[in-house]
N, CA, C and O atoms as a Tripos MOL2 file, in Angstrom:
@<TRIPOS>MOLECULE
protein
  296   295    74     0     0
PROTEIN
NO_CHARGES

@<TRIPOS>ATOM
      1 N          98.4500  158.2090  114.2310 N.3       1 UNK1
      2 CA         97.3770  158.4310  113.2820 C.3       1 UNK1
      3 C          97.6380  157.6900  111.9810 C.2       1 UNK1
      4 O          96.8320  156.9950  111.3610 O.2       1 UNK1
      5 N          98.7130  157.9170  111.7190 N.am      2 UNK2
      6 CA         99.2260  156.5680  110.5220 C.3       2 UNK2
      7 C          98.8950  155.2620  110.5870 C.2       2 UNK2
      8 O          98.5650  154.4950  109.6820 O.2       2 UNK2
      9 N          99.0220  155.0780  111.7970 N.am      3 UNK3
     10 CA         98.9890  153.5710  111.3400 C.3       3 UNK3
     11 C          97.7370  153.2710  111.3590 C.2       3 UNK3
     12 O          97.3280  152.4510  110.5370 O.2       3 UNK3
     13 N          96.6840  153.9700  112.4660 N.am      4 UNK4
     14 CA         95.2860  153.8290  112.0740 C.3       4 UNK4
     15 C          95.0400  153.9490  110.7370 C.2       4 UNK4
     16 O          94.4660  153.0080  110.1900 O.2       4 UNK4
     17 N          95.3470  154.8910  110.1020 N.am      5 UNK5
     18 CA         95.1650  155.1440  108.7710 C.3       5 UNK5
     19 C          95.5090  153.6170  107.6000 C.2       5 UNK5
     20 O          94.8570  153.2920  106.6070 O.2       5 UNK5
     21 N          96.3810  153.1380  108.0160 N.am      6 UNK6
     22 CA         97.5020  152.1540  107.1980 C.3       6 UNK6
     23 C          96.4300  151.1290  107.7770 C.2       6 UNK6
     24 O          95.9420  150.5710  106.7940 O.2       6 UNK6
     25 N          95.9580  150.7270  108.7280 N.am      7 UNK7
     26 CA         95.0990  149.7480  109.3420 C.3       7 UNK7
     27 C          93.8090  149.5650  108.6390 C.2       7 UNK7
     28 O          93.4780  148.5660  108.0000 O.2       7 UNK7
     29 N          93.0620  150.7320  108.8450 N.am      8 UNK8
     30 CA         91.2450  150.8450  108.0710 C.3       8 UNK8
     31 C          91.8780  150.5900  106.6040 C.2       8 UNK8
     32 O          91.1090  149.8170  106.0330 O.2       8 UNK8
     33 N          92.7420  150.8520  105.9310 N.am      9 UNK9
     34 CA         92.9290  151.1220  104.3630 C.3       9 UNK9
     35 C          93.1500  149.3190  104.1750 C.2       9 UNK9
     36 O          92.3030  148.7560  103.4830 O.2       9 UNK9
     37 N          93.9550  148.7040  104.6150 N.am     10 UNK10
     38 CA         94.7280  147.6700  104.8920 C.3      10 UNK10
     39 C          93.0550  146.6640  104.8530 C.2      10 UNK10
     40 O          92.8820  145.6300  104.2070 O.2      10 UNK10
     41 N          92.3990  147.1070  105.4140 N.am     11 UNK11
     42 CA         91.2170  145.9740  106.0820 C.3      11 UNK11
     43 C          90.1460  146.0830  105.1050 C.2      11 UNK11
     44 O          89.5920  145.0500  104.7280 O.2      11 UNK11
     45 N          89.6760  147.5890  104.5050 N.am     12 UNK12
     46 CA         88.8140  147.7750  103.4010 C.3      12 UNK12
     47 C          89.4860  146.8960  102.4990 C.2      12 UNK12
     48 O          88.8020  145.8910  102.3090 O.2      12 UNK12
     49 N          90.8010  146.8880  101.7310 N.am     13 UNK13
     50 CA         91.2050  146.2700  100.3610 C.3      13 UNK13
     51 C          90.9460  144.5850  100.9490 C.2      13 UNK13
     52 O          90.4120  143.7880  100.1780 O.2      13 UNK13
     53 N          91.2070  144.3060  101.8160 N.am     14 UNK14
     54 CA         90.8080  142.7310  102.4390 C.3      14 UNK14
     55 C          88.9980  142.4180  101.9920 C.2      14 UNK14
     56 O          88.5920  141.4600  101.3330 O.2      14 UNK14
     57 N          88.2480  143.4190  102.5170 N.am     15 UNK15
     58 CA         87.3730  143.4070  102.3020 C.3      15 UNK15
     59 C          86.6680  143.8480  100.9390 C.2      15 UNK15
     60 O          85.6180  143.3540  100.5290 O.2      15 UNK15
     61 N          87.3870  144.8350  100.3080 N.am     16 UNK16
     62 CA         86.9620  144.7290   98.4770 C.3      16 UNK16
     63 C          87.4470  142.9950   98.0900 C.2      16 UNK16
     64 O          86.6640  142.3630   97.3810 O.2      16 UNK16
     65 N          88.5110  142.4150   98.4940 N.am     17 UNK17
     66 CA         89.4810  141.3140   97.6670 C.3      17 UNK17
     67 C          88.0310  140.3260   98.1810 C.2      17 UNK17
     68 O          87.4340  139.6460   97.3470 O.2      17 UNK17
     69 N          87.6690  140.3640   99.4030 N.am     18 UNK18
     70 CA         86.6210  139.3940   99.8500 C.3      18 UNK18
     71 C          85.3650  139.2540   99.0110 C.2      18 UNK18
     72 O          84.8280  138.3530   98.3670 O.2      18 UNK18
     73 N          85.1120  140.5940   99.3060 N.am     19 UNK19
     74 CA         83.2660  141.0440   97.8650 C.3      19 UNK19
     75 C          83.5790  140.2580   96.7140 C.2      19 UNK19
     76 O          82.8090  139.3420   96.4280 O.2      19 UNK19
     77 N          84.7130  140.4970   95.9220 N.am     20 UNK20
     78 CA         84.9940  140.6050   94.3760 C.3      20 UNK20
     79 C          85.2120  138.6550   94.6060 C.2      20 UNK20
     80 O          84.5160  137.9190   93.9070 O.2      20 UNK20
     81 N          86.1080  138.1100   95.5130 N.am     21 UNK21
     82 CA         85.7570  136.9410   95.3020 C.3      21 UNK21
     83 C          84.1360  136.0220   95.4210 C.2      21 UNK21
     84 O          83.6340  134.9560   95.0630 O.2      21 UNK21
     85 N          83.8060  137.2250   96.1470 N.am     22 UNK22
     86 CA         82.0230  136.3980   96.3380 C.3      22 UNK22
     87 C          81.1260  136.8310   94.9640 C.2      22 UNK22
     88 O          80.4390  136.0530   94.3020 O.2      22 UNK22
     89 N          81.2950  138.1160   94.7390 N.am     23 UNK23
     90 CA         80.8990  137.9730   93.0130 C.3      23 UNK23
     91 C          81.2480  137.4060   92.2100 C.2      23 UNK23
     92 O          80.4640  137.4400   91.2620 O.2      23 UNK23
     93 N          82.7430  136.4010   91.9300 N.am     24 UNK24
     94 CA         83.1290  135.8520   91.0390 C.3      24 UNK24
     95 C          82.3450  134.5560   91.2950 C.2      24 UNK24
     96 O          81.6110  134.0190   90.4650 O.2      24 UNK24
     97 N          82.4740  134.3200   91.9620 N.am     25 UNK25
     98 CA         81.6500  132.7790   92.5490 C.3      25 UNK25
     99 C          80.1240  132.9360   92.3680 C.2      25 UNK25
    100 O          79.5280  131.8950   92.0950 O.2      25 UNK25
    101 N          79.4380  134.0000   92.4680 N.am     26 UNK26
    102 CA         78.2710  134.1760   92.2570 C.3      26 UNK26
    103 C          78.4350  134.0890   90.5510 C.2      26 UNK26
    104 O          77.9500  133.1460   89.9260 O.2      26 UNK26
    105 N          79.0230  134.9610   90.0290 N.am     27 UNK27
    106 CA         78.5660  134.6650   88.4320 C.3      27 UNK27
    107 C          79.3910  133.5130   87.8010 C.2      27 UNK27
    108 O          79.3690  133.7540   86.5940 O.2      27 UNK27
    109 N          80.0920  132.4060   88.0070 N.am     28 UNK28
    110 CA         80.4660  131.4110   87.9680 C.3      28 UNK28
    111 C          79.3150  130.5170   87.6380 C.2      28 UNK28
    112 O          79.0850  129.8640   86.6200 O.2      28 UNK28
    113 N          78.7190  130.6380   88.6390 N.am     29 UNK29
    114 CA         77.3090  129.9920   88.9160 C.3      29 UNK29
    115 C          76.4120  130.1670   88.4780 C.2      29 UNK29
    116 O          75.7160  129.2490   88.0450 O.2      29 UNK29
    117 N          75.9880  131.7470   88.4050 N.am     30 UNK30
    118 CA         75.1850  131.9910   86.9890 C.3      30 UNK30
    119 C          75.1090  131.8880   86.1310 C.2      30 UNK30
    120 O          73.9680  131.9970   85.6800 O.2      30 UNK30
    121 N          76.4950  131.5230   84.9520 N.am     31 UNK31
    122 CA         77.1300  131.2410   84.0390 C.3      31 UNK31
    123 C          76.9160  129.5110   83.6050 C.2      31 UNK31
    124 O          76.7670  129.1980   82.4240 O.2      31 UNK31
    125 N          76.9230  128.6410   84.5370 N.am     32 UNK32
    126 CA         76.9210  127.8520   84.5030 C.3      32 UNK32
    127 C          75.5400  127.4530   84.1870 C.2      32 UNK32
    128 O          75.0700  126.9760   83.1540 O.2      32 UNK32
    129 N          74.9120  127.8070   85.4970 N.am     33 UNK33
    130 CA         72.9730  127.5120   85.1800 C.3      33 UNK33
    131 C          72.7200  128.2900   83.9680 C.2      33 UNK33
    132 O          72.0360  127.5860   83.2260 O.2      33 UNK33
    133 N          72.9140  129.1950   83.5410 N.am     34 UNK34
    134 CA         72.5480  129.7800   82.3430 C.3      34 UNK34
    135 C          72.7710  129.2630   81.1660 C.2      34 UNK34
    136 O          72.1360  129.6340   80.1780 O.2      34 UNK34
    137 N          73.8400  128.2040   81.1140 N.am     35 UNK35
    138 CA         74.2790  127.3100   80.0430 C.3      35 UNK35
    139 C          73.6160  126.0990   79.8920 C.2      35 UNK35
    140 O          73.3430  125.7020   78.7590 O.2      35 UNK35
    141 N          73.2220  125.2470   81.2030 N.am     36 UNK36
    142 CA         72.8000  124.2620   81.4490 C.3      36 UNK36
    143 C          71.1030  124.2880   81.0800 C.2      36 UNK36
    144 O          70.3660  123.3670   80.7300 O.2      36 UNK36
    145 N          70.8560  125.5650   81.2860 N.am     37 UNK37
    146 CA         69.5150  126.0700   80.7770 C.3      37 UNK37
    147 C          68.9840  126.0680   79.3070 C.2      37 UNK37
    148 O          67.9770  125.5650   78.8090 O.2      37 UNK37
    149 N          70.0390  126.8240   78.7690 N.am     38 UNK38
    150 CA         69.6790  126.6570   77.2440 C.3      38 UNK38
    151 C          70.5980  125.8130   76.7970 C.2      38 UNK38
    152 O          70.7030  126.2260   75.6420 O.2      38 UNK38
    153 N          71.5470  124.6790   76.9080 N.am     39 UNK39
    154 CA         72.2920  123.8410   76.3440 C.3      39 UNK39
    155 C          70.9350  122.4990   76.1510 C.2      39 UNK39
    156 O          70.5690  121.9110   75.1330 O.2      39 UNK39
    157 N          70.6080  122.4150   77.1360 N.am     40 UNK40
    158 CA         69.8500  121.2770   78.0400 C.3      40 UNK40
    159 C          68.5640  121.4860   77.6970 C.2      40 UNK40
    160 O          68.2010  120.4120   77.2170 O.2      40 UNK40
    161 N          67.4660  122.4110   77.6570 N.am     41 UNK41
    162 CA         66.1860  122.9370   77.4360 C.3      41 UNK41
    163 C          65.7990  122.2310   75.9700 C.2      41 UNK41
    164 O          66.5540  121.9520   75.0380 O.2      41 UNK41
    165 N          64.6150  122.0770   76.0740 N.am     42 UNK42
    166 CA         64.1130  121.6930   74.8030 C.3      42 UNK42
    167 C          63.1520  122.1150   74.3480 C.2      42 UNK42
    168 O          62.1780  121.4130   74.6210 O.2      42 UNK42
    169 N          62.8680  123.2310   73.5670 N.am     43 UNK43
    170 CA         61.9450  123.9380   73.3810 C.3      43 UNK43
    171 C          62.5130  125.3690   73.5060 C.2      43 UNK43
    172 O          63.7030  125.6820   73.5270 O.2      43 UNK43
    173 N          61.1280  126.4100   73.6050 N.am     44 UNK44
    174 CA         61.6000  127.8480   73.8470 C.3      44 UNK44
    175 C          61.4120  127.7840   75.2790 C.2      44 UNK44
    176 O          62.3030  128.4330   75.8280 O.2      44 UNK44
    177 N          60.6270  127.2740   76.0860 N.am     45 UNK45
    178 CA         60.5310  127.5240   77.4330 C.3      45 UNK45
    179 C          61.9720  127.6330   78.1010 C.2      45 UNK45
    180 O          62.5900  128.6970   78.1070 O.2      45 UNK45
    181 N          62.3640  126.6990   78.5480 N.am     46 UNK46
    182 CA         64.1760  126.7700   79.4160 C.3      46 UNK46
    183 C          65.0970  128.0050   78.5480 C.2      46 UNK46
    184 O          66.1580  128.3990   79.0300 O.2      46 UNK46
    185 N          64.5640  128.5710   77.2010 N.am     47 UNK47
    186 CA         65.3700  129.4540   76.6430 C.3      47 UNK47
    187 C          65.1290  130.4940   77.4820 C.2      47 UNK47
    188 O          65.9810  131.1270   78.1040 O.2      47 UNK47
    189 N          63.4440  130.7320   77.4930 N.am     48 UNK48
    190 CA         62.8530  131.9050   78.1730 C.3      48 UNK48
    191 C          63.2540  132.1150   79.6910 C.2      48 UNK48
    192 O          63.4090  133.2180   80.2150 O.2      48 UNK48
    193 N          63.3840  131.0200   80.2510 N.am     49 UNK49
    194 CA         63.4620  130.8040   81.5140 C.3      49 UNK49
    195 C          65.0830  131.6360   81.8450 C.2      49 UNK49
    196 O          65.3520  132.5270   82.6520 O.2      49 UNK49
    197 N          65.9310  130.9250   80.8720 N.am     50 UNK50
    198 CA         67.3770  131.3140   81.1290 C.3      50 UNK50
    199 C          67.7700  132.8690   81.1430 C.2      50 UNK50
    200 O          68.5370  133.5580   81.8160 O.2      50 UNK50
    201 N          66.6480  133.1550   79.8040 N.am     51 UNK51
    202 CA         67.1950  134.8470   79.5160 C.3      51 UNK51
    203 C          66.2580  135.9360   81.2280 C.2      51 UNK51
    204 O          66.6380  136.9610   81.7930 O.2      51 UNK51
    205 N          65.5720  135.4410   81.3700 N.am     52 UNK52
    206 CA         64.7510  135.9110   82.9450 C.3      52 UNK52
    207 C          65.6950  135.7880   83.7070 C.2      52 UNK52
    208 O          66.0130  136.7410   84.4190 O.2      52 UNK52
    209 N          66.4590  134.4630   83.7620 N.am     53 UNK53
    210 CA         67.3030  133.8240   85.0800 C.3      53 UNK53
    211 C          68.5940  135.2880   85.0780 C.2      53 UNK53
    212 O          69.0710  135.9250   86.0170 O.2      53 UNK53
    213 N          68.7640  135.3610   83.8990 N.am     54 UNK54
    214 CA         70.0570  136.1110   83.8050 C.3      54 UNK54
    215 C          70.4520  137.4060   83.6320 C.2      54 UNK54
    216 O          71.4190  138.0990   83.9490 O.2      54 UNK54
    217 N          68.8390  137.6020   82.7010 N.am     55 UNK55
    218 CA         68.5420  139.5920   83.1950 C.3      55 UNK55
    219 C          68.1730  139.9200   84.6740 C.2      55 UNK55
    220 O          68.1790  141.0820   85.0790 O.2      55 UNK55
    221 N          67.7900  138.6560   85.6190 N.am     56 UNK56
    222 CA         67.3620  139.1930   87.0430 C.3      56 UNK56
    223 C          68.7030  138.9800   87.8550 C.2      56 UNK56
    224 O          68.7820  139.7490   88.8120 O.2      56 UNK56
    225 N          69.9070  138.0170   87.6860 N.am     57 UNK57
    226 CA         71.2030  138.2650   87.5530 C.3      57 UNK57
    227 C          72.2040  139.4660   87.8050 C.2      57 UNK57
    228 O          72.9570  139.8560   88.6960 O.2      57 UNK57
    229 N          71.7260  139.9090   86.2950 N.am     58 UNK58
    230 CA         72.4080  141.0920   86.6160 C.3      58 UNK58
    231 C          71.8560  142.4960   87.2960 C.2      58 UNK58
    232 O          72.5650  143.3840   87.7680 O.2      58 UNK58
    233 N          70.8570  142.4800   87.2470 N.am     59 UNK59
    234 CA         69.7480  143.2620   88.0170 C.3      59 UNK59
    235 C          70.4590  143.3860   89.3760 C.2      59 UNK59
    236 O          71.1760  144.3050   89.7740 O.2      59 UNK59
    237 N          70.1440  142.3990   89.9130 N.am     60 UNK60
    238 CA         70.7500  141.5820   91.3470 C.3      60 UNK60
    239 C          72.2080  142.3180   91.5700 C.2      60 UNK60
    240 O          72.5190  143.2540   92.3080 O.2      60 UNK60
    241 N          72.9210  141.5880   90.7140 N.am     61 UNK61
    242 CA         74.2630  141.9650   91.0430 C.3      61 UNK61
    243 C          74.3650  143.5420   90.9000 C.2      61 UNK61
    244 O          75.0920  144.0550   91.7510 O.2      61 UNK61
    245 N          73.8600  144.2930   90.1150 N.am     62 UNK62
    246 CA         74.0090  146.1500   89.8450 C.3      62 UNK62
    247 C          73.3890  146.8730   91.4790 C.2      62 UNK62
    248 O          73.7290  147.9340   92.0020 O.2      62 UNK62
    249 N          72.5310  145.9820   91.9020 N.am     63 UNK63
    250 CA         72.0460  146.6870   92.7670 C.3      63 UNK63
    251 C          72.9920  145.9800   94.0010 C.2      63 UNK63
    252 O          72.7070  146.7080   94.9510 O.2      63 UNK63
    253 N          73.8910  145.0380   94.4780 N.am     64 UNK64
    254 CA         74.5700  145.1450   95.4080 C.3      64 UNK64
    255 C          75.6230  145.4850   95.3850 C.2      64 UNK64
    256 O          76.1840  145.8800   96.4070 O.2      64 UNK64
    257 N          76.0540  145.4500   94.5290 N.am     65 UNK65
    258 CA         77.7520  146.3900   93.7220 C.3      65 UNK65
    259 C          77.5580  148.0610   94.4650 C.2      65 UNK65
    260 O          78.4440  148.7400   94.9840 O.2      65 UNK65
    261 N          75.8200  148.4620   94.2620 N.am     66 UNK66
    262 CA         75.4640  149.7360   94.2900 C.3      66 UNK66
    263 C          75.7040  150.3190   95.9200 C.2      66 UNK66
    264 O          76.3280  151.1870   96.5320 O.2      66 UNK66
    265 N          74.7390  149.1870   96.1430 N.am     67 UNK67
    266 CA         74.5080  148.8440   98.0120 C.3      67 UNK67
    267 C          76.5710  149.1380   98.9120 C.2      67 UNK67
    268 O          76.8980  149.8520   99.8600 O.2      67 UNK67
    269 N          77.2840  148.3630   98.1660 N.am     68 UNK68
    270 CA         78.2840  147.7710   98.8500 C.3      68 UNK68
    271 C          78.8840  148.9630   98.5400 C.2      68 UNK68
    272 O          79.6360  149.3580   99.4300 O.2      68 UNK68
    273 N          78.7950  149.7350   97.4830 N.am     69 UNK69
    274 CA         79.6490  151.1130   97.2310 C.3      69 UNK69
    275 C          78.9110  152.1310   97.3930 C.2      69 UNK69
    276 O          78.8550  152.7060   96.3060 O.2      69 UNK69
    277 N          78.2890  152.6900   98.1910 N.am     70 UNK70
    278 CA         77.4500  153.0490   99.0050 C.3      70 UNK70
    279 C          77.5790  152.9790   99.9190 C.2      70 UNK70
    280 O          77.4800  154.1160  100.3810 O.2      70 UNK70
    281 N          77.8650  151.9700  101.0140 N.am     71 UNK71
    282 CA         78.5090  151.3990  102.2930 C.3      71 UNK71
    283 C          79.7950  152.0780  102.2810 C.2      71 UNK71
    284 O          80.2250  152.9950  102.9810 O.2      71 UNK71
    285 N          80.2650  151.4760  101.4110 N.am     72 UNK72
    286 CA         82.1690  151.7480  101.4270 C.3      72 UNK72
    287 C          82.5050  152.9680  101.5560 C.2      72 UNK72
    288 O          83.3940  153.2370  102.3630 O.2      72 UNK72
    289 N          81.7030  154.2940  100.5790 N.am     73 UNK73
    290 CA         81.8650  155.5350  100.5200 C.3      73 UNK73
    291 C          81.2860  156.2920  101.7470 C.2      73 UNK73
    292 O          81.9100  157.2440  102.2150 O.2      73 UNK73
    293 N          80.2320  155.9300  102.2160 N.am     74 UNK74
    294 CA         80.0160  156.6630  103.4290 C.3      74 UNK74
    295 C          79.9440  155.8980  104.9750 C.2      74 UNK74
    296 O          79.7560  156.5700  105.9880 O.2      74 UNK74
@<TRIPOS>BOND
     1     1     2 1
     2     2     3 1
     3     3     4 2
     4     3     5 am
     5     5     6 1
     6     6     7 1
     7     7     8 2
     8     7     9 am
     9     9    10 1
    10    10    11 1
    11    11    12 2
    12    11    13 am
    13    13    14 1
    14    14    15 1
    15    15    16 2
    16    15    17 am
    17    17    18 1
    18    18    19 1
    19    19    20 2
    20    19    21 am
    21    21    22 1
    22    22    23 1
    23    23    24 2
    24    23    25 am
    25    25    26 1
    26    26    27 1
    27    27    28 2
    28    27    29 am
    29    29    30 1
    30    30    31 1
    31    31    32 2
    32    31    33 am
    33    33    34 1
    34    34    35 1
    35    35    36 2
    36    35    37 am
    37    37    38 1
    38    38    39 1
    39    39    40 2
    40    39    41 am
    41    41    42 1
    42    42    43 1
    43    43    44 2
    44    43    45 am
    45    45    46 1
    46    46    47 1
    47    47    48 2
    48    47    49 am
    49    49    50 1
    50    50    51 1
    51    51    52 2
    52    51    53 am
    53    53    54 1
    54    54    55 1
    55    55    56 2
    56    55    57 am
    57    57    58 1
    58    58    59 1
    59    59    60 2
    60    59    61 am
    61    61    62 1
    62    62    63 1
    63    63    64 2
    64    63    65 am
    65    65    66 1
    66    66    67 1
    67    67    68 2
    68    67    69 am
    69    69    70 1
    70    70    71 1
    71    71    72 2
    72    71    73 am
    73    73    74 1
    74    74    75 1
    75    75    76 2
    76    75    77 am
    77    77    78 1
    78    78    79 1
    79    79    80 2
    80    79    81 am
    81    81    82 1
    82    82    83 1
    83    83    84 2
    84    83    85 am
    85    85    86 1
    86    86    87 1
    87    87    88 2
    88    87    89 am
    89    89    90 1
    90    90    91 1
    91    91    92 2
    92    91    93 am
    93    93    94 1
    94    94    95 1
    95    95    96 2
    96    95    97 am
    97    97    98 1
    98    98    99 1
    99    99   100 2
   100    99   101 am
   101   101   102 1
   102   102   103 1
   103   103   104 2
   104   103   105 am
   105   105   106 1
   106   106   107 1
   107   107   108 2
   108   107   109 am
   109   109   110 1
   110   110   111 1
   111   111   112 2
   112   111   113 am
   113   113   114 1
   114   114   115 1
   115   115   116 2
   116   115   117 am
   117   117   118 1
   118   118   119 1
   119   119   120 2
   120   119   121 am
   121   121   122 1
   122   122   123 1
   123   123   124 2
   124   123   125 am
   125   125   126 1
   126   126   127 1
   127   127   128 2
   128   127   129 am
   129   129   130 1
   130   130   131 1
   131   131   132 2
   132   131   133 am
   133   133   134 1
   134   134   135 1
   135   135   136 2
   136   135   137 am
   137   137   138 1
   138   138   139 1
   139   139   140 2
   140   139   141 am
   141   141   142 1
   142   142   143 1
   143   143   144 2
   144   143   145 am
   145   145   146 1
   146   146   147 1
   147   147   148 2
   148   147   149 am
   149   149   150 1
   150   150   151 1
   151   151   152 2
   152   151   153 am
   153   153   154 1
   154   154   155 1
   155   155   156 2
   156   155   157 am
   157   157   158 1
   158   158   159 1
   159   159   160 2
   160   159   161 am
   161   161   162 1
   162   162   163 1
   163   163   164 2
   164   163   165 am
   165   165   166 1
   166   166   167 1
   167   167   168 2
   168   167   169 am
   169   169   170 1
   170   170   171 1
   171   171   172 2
   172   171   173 am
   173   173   174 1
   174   174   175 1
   175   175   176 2
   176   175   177 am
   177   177   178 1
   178   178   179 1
   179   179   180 2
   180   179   181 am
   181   181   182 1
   182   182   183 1
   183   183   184 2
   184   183   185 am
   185   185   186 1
   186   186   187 1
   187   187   188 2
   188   187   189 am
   189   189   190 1
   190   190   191 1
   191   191   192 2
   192   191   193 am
   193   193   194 1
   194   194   195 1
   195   195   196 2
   196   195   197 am
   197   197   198 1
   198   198   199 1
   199   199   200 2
   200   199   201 am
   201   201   202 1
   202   202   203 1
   203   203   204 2
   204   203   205 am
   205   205   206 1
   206   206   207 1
   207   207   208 2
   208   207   209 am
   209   209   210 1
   210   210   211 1
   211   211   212 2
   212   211   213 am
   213   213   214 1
   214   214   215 1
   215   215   216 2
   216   215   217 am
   217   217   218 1
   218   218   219 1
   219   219   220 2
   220   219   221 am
   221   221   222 1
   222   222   223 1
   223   223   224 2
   224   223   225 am
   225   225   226 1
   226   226   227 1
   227   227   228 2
   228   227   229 am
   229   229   230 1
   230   230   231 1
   231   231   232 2
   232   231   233 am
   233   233   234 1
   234   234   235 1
   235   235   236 2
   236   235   237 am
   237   237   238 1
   238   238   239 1
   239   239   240 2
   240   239   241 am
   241   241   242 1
   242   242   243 1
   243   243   244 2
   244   243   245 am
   245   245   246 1
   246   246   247 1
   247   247   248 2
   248   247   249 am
   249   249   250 1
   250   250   251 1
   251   251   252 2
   252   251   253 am
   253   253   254 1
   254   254   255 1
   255   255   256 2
   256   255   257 am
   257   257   258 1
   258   258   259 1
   259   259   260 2
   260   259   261 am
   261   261   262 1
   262   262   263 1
   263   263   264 2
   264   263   265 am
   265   265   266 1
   266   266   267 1
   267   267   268 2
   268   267   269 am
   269   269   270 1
   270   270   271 1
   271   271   272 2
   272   271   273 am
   273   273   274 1
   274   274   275 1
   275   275   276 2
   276   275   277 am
   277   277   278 1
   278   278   279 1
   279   279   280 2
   280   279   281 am
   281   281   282 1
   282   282   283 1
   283   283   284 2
   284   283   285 am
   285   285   286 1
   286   286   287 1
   287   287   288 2
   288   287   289 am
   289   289   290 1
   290   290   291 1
   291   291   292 2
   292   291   293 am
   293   293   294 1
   294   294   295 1
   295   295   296 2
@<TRIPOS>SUBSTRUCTURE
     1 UNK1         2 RESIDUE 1 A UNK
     2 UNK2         6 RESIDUE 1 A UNK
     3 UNK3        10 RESIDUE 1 A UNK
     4 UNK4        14 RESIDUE 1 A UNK
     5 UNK5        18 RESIDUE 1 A UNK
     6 UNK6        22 RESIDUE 1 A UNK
     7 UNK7        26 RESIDUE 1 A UNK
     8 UNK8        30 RESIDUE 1 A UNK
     9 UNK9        34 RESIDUE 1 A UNK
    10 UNK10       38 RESIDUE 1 A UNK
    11 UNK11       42 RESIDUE 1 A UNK
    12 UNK12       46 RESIDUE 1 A UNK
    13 UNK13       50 RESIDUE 1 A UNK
    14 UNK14       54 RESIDUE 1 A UNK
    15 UNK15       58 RESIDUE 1 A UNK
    16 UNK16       62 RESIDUE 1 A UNK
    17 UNK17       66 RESIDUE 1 A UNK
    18 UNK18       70 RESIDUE 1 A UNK
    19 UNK19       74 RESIDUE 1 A UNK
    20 UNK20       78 RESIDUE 1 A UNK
    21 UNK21       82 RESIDUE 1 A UNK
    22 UNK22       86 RESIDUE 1 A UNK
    23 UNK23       90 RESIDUE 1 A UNK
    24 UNK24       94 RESIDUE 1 A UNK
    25 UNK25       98 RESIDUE 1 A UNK
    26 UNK26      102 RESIDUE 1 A UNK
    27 UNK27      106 RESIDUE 1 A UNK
    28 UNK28      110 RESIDUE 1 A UNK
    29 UNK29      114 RESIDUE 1 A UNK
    30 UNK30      118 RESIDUE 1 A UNK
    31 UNK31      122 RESIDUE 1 A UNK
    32 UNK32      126 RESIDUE 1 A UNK
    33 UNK33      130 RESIDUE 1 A UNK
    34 UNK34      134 RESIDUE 1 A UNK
    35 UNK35      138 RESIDUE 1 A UNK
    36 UNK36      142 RESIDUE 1 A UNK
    37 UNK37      146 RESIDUE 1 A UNK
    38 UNK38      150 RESIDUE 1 A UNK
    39 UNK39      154 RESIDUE 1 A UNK
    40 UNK40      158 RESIDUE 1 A UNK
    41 UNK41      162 RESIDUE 1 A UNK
    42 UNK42      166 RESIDUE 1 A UNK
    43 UNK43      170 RESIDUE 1 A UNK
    44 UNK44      174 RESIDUE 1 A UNK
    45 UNK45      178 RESIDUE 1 A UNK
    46 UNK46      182 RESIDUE 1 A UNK
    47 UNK47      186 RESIDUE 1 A UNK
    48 UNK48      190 RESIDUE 1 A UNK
    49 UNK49      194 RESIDUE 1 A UNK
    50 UNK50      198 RESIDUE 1 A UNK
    51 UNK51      202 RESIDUE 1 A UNK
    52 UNK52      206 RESIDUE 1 A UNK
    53 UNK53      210 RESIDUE 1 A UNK
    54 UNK54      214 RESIDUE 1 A UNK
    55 UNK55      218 RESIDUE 1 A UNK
    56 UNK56      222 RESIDUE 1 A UNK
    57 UNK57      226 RESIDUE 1 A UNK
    58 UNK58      230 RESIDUE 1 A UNK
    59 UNK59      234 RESIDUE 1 A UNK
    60 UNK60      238 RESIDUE 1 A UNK
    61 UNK61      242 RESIDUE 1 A UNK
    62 UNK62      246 RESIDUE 1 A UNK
    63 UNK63      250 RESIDUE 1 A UNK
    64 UNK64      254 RESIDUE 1 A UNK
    65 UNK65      258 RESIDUE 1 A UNK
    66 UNK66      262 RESIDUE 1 A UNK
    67 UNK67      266 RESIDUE 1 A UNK
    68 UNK68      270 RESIDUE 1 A UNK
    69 UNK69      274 RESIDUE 1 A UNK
    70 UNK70      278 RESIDUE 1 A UNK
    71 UNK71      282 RESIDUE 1 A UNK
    72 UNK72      286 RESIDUE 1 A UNK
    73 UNK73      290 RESIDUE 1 A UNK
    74 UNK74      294 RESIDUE 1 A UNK
């Protein structure tokens, strides 16, 4: 029963280490377009555009963080 135990525990933290690298890479990327947006933009439009791009961002990301710990717990 241990080692089952030591096994599922062992494979979830593989799989948190997996998520957390796919969110870092996701907001990497967001980070980036979000800069390139208002660095680059000329006018208020690409400003407007960026602050949308990045409140729907995190929107996004709260609700699969939510999803995935949700999963995990039950």
């Amino acid at each position: 029963m241990d080692i089952v135990y030591l096994f599922i525990e062992e494979h979830i933290s593989l799989v948190l280490l997996f998520l957390t690298l796919i969110f870092a890479v996701y907001w990497v990327v967001t980070l980036i377009t979000f800069y390139h947006l208002i660095r680059f933009g000329i006018g208020t439009q690409p400003k407007r555009l960026a602050t949308v791009f990045l409140m729907g961002s995190v929107i996004f990301f709260c609700l699969s963080a939510l999803f995935i710990f949700l999963d995990l717990v039950h």
